[in-house]
C-alpha positions as CSV (number, residue, x, y, z in Angstrom):
1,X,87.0,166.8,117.6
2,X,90.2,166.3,115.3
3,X,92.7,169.6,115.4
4,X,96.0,170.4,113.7
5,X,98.6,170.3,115.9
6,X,102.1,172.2,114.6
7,X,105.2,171.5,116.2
8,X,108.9,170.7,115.4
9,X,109.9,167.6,115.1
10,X,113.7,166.2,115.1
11,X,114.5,169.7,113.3
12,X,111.5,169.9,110.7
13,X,108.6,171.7,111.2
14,X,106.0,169.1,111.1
15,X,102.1,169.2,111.6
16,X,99.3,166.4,112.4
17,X,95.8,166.3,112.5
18,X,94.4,164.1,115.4
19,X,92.0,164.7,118.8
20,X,94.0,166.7,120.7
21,X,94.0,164.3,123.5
22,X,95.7,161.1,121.5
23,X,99.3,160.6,123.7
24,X,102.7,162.2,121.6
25,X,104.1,158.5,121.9
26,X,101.1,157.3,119.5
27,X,101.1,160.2,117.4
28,X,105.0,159.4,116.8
29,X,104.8,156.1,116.7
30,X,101.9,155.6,114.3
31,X,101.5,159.0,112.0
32,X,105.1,159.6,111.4
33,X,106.4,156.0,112.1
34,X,109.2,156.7,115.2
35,X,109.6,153.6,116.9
36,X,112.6,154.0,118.1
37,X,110.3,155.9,120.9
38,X,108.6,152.5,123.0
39,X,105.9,151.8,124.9
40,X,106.8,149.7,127.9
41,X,104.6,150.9,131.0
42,X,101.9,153.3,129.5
43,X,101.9,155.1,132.9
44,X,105.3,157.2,132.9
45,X,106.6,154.8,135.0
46,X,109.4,153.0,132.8
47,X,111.1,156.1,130.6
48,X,111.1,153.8,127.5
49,X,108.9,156.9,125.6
50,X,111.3,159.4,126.7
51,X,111.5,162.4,124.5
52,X,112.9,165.7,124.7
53,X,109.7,168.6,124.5
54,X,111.6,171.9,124.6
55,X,114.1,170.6,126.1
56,X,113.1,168.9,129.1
57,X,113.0,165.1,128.9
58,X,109.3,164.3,129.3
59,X,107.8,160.6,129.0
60,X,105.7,161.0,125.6
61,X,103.4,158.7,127.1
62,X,101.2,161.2,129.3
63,X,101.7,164.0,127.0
64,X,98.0,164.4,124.6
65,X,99.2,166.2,121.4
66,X,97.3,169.2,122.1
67,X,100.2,170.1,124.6
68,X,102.7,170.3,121.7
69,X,101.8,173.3,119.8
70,X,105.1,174.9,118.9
71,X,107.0,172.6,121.0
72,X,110.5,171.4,119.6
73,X,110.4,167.8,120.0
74,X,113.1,165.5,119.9
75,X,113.2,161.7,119.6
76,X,115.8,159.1,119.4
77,X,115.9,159.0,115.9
78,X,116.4,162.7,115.7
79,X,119.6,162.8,118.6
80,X,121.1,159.7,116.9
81,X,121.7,162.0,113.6
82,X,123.8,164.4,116.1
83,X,127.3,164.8,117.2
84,X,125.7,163.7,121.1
85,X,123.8,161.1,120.0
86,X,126.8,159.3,118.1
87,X,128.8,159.3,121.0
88,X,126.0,158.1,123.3
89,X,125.6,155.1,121.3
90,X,129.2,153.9,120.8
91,X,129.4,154.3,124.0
92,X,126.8,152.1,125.2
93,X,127.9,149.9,122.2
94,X,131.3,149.5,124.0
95,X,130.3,149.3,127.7
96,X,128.2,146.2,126.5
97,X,124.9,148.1,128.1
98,X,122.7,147.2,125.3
99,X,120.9,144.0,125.5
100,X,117.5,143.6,123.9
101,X,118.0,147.3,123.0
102,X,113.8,147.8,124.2
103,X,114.8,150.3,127.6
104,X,117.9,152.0,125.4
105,X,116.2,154.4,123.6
106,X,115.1,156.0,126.7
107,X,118.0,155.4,128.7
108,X,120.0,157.2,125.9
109,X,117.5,160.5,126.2
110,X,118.0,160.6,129.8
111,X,121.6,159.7,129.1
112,X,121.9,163.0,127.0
113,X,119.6,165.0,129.3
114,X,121.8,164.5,132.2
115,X,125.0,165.1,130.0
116,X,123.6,168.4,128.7
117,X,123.1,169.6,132.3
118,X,126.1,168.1,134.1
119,X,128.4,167.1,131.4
120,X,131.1,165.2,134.5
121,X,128.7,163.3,136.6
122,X,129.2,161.5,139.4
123,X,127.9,157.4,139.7
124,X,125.3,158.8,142.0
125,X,123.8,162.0,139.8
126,X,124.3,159.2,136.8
127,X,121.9,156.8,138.9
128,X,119.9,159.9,139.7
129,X,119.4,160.7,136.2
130,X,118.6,157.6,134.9
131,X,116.4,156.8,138.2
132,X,113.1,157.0,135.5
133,X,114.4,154.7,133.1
134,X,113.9,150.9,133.9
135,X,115.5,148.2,132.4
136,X,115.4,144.4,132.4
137,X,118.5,142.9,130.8
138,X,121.5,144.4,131.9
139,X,121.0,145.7,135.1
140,X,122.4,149.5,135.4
141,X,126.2,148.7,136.3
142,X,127.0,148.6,132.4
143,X,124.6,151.7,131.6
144,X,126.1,153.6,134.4
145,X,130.1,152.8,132.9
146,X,129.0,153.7,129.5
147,X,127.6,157.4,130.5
148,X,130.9,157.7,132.0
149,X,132.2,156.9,128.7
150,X,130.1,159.0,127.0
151,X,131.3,161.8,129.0
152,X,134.8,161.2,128.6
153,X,134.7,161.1,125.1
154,X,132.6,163.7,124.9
155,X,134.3,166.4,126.0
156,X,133.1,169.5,124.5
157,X,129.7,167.7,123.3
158,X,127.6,168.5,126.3
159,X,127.8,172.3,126.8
């Protein structure tokens, strides 16, 4: 049974029609054509997916559509047209943590998640906050130096 599902997404309100159990990583994906949001594990295991829902950073692959009704979404795509965002990814730009670039969107949502809520971490909370984000290529020595960067030259960004 198909339903319309209304929700805001990046900033625009936004509607779909789909069974209200079809995961928010396909529905973004395929009916409004975000990839920036990956699939890596399926399982909410490697934070590639991650997404902001109201807020909270939430891996898109274990939330069903139906559970988005009125929810302010934000994707990649979305906090790459921001102030945050912009930062975030000159700063990963110049620590050299991007590599295939397949884990970063994620890393980059929990990157901002963790700068909204503690905008001076520590290497540990920074390894904390990234802790559901996996990634292959670079290890997380150069993604850990770049949130630091981020939040140095960020100051004021993350309140």
């Amino acid at each position: 049974m198909l339903s319309t599902i209304e929700f805001t997404l990046n900033g625009k309100k936004v509607g779909v029609t789909a069974d209200p159990m079809k995961r928010l990583l396909d529905v973004l994906r395929g009916d409004f054509g975000l990839t920036g949001t990956k699939e890596g594990c399926g399982e909410g295991e490697c934070g590639a997916c991650s997404v902001l829902k109201d807020g909270l950073l939430v891996t898109s692959c274990l939330v069903p559509i139906g559970a988005c009704g009125g929810a302010d979404i934000v994707t990649i795509e979305g906090l790459s047209e921001t102030a945050r965002g912009k930062c975030l990814a000159e700063a990963f730009a110049d620590g050299g943590a991007v590599q295939c670039g397949f884990c970063i969107p994620g890393m980059v949502m929990a990157a901002n998640y963790l700068l909204m809520h503690n905008p001076h971490p520590t290497e540990e909370e920074i390894r904390l906050g990234i802790s559901g984000n996996l990634c292959r290529c670079t290890g997380y020595d150069l993604i850990v130096e770049s949130i630091k960067l981020a939040s140095q030259r960020g100051e004021g960004l993350w309140k």
